[in-house]
C-alpha positions in Angstrom: -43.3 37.3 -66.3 -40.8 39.5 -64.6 -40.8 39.4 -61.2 -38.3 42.1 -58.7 -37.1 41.4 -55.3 -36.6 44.8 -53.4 -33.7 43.4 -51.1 -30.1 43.7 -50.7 -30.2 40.2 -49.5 -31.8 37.6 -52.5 -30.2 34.5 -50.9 -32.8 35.0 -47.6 -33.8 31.5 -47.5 -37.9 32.1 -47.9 -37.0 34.5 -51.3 -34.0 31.8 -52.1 -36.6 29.4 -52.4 -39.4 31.4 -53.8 -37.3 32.9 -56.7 -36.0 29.1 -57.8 -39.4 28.0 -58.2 -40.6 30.8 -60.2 -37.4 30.7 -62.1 -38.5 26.7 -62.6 -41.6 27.9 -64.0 -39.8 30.0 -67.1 -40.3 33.1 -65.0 -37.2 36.0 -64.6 -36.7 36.8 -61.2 -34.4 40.2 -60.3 -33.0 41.1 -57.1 -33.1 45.2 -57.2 -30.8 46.2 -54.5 -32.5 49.3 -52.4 -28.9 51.2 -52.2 -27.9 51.6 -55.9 -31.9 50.9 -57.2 -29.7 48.8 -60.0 -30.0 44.6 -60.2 -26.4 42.9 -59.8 -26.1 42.3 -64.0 -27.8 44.6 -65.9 -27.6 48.0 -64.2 -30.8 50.5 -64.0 -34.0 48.5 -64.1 -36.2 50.3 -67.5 -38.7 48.9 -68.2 -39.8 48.1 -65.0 -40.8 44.3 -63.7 -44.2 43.1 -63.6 -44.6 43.3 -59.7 -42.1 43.6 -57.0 -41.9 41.9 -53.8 -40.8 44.6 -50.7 -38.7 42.7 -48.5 -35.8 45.3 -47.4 -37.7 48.6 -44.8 -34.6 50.6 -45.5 -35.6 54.5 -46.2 -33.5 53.8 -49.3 -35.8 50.7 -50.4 -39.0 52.6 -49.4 -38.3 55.6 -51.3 -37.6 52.6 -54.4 -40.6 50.9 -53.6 -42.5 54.3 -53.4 -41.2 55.6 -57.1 -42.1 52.2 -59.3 -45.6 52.7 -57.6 -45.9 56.1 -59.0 -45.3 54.7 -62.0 -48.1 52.4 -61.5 -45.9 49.1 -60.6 -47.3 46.9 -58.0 -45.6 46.4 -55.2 -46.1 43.5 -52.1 -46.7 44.9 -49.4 -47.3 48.5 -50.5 -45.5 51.4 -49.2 -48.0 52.9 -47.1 -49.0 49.8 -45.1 -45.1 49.1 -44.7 -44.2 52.3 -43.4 -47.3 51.6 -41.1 -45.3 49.1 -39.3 -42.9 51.0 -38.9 -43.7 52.9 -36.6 -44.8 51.3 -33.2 -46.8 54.0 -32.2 -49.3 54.3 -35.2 -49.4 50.8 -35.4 -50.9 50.3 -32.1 -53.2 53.2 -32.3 -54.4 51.6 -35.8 -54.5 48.7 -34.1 -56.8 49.0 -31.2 -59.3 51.6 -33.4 -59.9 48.7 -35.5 -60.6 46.5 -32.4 -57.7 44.0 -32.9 -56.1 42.8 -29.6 -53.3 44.8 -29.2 -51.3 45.3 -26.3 -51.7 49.3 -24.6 -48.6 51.0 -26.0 -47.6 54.8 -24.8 -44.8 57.2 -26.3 -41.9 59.2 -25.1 -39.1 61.1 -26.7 -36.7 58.8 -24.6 -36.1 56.4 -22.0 -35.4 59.3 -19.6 -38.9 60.7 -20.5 -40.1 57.1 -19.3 -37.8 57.4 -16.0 -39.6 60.5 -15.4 -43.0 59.0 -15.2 -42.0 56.1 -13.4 -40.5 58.4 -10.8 -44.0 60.7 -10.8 -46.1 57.2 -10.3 -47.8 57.4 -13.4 -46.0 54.7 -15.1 -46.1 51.4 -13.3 -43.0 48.5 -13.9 -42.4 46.0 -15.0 -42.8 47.6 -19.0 -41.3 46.5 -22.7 -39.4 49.7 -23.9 -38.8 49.2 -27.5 -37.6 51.7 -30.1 -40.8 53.5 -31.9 -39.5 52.9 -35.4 -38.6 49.2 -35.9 -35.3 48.6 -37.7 -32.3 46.0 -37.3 -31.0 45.8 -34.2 -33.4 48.7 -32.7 -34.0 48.5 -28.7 -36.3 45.8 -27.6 -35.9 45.2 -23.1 -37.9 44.5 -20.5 -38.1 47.0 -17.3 -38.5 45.8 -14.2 -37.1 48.0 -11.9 -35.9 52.2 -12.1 -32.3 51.0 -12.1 -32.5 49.0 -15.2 -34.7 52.1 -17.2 -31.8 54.5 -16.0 -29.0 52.1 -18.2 -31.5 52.5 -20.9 -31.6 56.0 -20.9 -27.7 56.3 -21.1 -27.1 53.7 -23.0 -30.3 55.1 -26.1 -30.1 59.1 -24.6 -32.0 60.4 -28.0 -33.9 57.2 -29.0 -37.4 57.8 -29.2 -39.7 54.6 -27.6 -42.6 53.4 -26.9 -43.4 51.7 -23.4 -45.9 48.5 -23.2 -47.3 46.5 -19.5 -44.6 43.5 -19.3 -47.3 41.0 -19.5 -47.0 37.6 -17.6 -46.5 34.5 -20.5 -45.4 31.1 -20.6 -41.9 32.7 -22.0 -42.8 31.8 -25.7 -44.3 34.1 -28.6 -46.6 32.9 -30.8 -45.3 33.4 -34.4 -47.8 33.5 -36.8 -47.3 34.0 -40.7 -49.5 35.4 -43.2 -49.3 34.9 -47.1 -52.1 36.1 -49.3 -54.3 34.4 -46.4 -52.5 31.0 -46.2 -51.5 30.4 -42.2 -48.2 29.4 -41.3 -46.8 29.5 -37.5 -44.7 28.5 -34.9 -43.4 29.0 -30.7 -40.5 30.6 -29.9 -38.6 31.7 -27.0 -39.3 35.3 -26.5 -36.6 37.3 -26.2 -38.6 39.2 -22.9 -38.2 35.8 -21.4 -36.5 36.3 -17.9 -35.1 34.6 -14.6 -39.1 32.9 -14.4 -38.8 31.0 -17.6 -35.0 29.7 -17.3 -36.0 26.2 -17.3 -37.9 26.3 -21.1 -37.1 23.3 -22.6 -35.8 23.9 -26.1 -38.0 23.7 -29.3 -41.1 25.0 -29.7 -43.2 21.7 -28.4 -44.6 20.9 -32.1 -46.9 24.0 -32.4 -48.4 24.4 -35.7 -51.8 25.6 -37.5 -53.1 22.6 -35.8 -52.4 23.8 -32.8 -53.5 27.7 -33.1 -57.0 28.5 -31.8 -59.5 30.1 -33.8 -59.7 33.3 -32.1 -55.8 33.6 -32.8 -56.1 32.9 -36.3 -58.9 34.8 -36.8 -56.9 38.0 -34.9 -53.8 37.4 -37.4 -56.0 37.3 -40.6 -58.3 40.3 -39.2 -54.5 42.0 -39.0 -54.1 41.8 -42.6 -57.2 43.5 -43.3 -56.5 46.6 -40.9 -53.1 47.2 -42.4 -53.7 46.7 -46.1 -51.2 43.7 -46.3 -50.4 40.7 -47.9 -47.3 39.2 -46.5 -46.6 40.0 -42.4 -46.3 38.4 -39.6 -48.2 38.7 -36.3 -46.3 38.3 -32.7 -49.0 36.9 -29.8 -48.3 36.1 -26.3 -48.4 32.3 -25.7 -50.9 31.2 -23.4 -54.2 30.0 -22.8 -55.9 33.1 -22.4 -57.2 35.8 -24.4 -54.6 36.8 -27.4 -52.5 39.5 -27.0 -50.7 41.3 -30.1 -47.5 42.7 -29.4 -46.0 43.1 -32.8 -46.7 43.1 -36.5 -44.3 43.3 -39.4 -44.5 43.7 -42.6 -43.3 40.5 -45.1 -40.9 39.0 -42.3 -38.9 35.8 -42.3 -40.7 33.0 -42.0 -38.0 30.6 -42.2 -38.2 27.1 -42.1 -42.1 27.2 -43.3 -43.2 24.3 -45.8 -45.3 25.7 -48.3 -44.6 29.8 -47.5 -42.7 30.1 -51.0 -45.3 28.3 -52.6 -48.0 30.6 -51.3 -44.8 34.1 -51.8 -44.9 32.9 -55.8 -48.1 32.2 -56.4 -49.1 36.0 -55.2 -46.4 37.2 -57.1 -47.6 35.8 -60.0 -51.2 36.6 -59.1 -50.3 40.2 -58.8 -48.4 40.3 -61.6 -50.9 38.9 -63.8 -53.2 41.3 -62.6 -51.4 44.0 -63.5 -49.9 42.4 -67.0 -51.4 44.6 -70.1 -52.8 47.6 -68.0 -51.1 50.6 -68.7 -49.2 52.1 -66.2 -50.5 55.3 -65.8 -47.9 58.6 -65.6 -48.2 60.5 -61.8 -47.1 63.4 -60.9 -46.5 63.5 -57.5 -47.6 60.8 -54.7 -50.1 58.7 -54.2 -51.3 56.4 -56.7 -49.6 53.0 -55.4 -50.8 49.9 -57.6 -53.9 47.6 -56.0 -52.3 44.6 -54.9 -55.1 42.8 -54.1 -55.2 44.0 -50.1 -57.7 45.4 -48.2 -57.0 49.1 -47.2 -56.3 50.1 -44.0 -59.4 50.6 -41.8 -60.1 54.4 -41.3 -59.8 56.1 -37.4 -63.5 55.8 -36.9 -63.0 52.1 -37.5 -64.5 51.0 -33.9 -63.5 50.9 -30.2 -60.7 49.7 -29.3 -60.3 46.3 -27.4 -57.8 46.8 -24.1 -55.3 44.0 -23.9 -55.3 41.6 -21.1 
């Protein structure tokens, strides 16, 4: 079996790993880099692989992804529930239709925007400000005064944001993982942390799956479902108390997870398989992205929304 990696980086250690064991296994494995939609040896990519596993959220590796599934190519995670995550603001709508957890999340065209309804009373500190389209290196603070939104909206002047309640944590996130259902996770220092948490010891204290409630698993897992994905990761606040999602991203890291490229080639190869011998229909125009085995996304009269805590 063929199997393509949409990224311009193959030697990420979780597809690093993943592509040696397939390649053990007498599979071909084929980084497709998004910018030139070409594989480092042997140029264009015709015929297509058997499935292809979206790691890179450029526009250029979307608009990839997006043409081998109008060919009929499946592709983990699919387009639509990647672009999803993308953008903060849908996400969290999505989100809290469906009932997940998710922390209340409010847009603006700009920091100033924010300033503005700080300054009218109708916004209340301290806040997360992050950029609304996630990317590399995007804006991700904490606000807890006027002064520090101000350097925000001069230092980001067109960036458009969401705003979400700073709430109090133990200083850690909760990182879970998700693989075609398998559980992975660990604690890490949030970067929110502030003056509060300055003595966090380093580590993350041993956390594991053994060490993750029910109700938090279950929220991660339920994630899946809502946004039609296989492979993301789901950010919690730490704590004892209810969970509180703050983030989910489509087919992330997860470094340093024994057993995650087990679990990234065996749904490669389960997708694949799926799809080997099935013609791959012609279509004009969009829309007709290959079943990789995910739910859908849940539609906007899904359910009430639960308010985060």
């Amino acid at each position: 079996m063929r199997i393509g990696l949409i990224t311009s980086a193959p030697d990420h250690p979780v597809l690093a790993a993943t592509a040696a064991l397939l390649t053990a296994r007498g599979h071909r494995v084929e980084a497709l880099d998004p910018t030139t939609g070409q594989t480092g040896q042997d140029g264009p990519v015709d015929p297509p692989a058997d499935v292809y596993l979206l790691k890179a959220h450029t526009p250029a590796a979307l608009a990839l992804a997006r043409g081998l599934e109008d060919r009929g190519v499946p592709v983990v995670n699919p387009v639509a529930a990647t672009e999803l995550c993308q953008d903060r603001l849908a996400m969290a709508e999505l989100a809290r239709r469906a009932g997940l957890p998710f922390a209340p999340t409010r847009a603006a065209a700009d920091p100033a925007e924010l300033l503005g309804a700080v300054e009218a009373g109708e916004l209340l500190l301290p806040i997360v400000v992050k950029s609304r389209h996630s990317r590399r290196h995007d804006l991700v603070a904490r606000v807890d005064d006027p002064a520090r939104l101000r350097a925000l909206a001069e230092e980001w002047p067109d960036e458009p944001v969401v705003a979400q309640p700073y709430l109090p944590s133990t200083g850690w996130d909760q990182k879970l993982w998700v693989v075609a259902g398998q559980l992975f996770c660990a604690r890490r220092r949030s970067e929110l942390a502030g003056p509060e948490h300055a003595e966090l010891p380093d580590g993350d204290g041993g956390f594991g799956p053994a060490e993750l409630s029910a109700d938090r698993a279950a929220v991660a897992l339920r994630a899946g479902e809502v946004f039609g994905l296989d492979v993301y990761g789901v950010d919690l606040l730490d704590g004892p108390g209810e969970p509180v999602v703050v983030d989910v991203n489509a087919f992330p890291g997860i470094r340093g997870q024994a057993g995650a490229p087990e679990a990234l080639a065996a749904l490669a190869l389960r997708v694949g398989g799926a799809a080997a011998g099935v013609p791959r229909p012609r279509v004009d125009g969009a829309g007709a992205g290959a079943d990789t085995g995910a739910a859908m996304p849940v539609p906007a009269d899904a359910g009430p929304g639960t308010a985060a805590g």
